[in-house]
N, C-alpha and C positions, 0 to 999 in steps of 0.2 A: 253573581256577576264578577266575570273577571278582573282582578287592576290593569290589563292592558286594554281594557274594554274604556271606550269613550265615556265620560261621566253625561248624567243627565242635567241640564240643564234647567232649574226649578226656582218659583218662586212665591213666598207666603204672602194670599190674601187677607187680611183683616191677622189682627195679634192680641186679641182676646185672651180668656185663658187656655183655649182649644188651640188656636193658632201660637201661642207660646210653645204649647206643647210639642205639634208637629215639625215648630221649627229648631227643635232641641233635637227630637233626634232628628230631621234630616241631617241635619251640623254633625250625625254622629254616623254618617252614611260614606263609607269611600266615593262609591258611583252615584251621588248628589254633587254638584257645586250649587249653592243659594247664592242665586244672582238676584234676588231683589226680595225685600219686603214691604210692603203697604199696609198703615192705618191712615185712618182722617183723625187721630185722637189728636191735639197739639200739644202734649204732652211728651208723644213717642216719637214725631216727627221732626226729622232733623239729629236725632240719637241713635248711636251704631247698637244692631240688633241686640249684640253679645249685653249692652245694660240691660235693654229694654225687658229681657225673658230672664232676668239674673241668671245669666252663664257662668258669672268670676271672672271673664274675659273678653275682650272686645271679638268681635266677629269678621270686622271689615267689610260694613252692610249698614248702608244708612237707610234708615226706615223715609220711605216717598209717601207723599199725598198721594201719588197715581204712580202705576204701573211704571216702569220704563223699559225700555228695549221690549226682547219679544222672548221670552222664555218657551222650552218646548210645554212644559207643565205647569200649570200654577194652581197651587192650593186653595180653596177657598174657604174662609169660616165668617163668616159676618153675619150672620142670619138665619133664624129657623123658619120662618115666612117666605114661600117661593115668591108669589107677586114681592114682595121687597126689593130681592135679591138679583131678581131677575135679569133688572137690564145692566147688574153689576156683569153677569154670566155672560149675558150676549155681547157687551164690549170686550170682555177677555176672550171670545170662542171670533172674531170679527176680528184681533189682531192675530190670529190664527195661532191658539195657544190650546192645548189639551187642558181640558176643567176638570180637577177631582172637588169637589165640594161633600161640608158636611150639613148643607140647608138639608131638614129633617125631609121636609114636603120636597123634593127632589128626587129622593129617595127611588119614588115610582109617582111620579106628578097624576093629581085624579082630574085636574082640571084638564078637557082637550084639546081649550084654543092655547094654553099658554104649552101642553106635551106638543102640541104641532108645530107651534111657534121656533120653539127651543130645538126640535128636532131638525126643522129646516135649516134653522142657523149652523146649527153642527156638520149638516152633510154638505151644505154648501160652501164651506170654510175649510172642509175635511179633518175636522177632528172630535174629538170624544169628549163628552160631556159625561161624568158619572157624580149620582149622590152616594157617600158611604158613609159608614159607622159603627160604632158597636152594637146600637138600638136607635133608629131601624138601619139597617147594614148589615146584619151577621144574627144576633143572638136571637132573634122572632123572624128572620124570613130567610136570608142564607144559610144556617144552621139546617132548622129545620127542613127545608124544600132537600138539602142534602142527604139528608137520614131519610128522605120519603125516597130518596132510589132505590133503597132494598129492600122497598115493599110488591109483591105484586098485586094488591091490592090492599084500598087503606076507607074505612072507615068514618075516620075522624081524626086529628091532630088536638092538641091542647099544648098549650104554651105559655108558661109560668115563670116570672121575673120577679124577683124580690131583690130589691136593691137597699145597701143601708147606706141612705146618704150623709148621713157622718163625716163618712171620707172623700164627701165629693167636692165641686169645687163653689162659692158663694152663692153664685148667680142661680144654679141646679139647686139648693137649697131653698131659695127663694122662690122657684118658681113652682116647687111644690106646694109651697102654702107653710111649713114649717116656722112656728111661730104664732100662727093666727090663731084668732079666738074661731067658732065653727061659723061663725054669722060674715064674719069677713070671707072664713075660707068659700061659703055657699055664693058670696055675692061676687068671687074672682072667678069660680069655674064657671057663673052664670055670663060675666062679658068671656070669657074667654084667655083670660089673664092666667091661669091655674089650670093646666093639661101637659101628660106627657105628650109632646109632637111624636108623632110617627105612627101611632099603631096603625091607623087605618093602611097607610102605605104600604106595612110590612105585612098584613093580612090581604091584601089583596095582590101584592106581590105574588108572596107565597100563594096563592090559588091561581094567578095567571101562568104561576112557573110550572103550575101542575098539571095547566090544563082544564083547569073545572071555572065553568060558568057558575054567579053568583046568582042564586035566586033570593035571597034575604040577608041582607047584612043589618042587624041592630044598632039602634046608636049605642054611641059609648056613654057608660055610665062613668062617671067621675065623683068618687066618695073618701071622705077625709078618715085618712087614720089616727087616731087619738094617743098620746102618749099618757103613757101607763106612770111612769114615774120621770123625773125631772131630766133631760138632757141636754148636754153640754157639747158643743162643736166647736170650732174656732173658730165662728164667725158669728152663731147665737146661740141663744139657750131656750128652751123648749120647758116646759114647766108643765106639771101633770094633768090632763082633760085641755090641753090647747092642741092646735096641728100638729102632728110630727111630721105629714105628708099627704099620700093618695094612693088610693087604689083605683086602679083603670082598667073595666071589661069591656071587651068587645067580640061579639060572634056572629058566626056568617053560614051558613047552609049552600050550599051549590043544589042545581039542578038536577042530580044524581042522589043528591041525601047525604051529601061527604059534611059533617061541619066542621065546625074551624074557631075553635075557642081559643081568646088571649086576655091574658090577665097580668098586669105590670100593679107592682107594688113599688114605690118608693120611698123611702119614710125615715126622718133620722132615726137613731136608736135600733136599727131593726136586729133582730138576735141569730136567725138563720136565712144568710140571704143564698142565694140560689139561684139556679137557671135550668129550668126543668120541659123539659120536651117530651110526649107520650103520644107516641102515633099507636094508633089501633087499627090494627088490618092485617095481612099474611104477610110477613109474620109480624107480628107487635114491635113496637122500638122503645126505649126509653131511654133518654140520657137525664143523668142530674150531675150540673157544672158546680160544684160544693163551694160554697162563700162567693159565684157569680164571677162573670167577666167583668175587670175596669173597668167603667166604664170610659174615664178621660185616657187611661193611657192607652185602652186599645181602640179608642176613636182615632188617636194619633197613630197607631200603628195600621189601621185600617187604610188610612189614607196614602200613607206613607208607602205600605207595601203595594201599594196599586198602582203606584207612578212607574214602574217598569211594565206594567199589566195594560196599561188605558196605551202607549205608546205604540203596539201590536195590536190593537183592539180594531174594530170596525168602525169608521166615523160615524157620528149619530150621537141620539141620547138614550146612555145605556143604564141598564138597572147592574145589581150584582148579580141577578141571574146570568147574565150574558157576559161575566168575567171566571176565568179563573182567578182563587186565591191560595195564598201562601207569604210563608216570612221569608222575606227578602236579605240576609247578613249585611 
């Protein structure tokens, strides 16, 4: 985008560590001006952004309880639960504001009163609603559905994530189970408290982008990775035979025989982390991402780089199948 080109007009929902993030580089964006930021923390509110995301420098942005004016774009991070988030989404899409969110369940929403819901609100407001991310947003369902175009015929997909979360941020740490004895970690994935959000999304994504009707989708299994010897994060420590994290499968068969295998590893300590794609069909594909995508700083760049993207887009609620992407300078 050129500098005599009008900036865009944008501003960060929730300032978690995700939302720190996207608001760091938008601040590093020529064609950004951040006209607003919002938490409900009473902490952050009332303090100019530039402390709030330790900049070293004020910003000239005083963090609000609520929205104000009407920005073209606003980011959104507050939540990985869509029912949550929701009618945070529909008051920002009602003041007729373009929504990139990183709510995981948004991603490709399975519920269809709340995708109807949400859809209506977008086209009769006219503007774009998108869920993005590194995972689910790019690495398990954008990624691959792209390397499935230079197939003329495909088989089967499999898709492999191992992430070491070591260097991720407390919260991701925690909510892998990292630290627990296995009797806790069995009784968090049993409420619910201990799962990577998103796969189902990004599996079924990817087979709506493909085209294949699901005849069998398996539940997800959710199994604790054990640490082998003692490990040290900056935020805890993991000590030998307690959680270091999870492994998460999930597969789906279509109507035709195509299946669709995913398997996310997250785990502190982990030795070879990776991002591995194998399509099998005419002709075969393979990619392997060595040491994996960031995943915090390319959620912020996900997001970031789509705010010129969703602004051209069709109103509605879109998946990333229905964007182009790219890095925006």
């Amino acid at each position: 985008m050129h500098h005599h080109m009008q900036t865009i007009a944008v501003a960060q929902y929730g300032i978690g560590p995700i939302g720190a993030e996207i608001l760091r580089l938008m601040l590093e964006k020529p064609w950004i001006t951040v006209v607003g930021a919002v938490d409900n923390d009473p902490g952050k509110v009332g303090h100019d952004v530039g402390e709030v995301i330790g900049l070293g420098r004020l910003a000239g942005i005083t963090v609000t309880p609520e929205l104000v004016g009407r920005p073209e774009v606003v980011c959104h991070s507050t939540g990985s639960h869509l029912i949550a988030v929701e009618p945070q989404l529909r008051a920002l899409m009602e003041r007729g504001c373009h929504v990139i969110s990183t709510c995981e369940e948004l991603s490709f929403p399975l519920d269809a009163a709340i995708r109807e819901s949400l859809q209506l609100a977008a086209r009769s407001h006219g503007v774009a609603l998108l869920g993005t991310g590194v995972n689910p947003g790019f690495v398990m369902d954008k990624l691959p559905l792209t390397l499935s175009a230079a197939c003329q015929t495909l088989t089967a997909i499999d898709v492999r994530r191992v992430v070491n979360a070591s260097l991720r941020r407390e919260p991701l740490q925690r909510k892998i189970g990292a630290g627990l004895s296995r009797e806790r970690f069995s009784t968090a994935v049993a409420d619910g408290s201990i799962r990577h959000m998103g796969l189902r999304e990004s599996l079924t994504m990817l087979a709506n982008g493909m085209g294949l009707e699901l005849a069998r989708i398996a539940d997800e299994t959710v199994e604790p990775v054990l640490a082998q010897e003692r490990v040290l994060t900056d935020f805890l420590t993991v000590e030998p035979g307690e959680v270091a994290g999870l492994r998460q499968t999930m597969t789906a068969t279509s109507t035709t025989g195509v299946e669709l295998r995913f398997e996310i590893q997250v785990y502190v300590g982990a030795k070879d982390p990776a991002d591995t794609i194998e399509i099998h069909g005419l002709p075969d594909v393979s990619a392997t991402i060595r040491s994996g995508i960031h995943g915090d700083h390319a959620t912020a760049a996900m997001v970031v780089n789509a705010i010129p993207r969703i602004l051209t887009a069709r109103p509605g609620l879109l998946s990333m199948d229905d964007i182009a992407v790219g890095f925006r300078e």
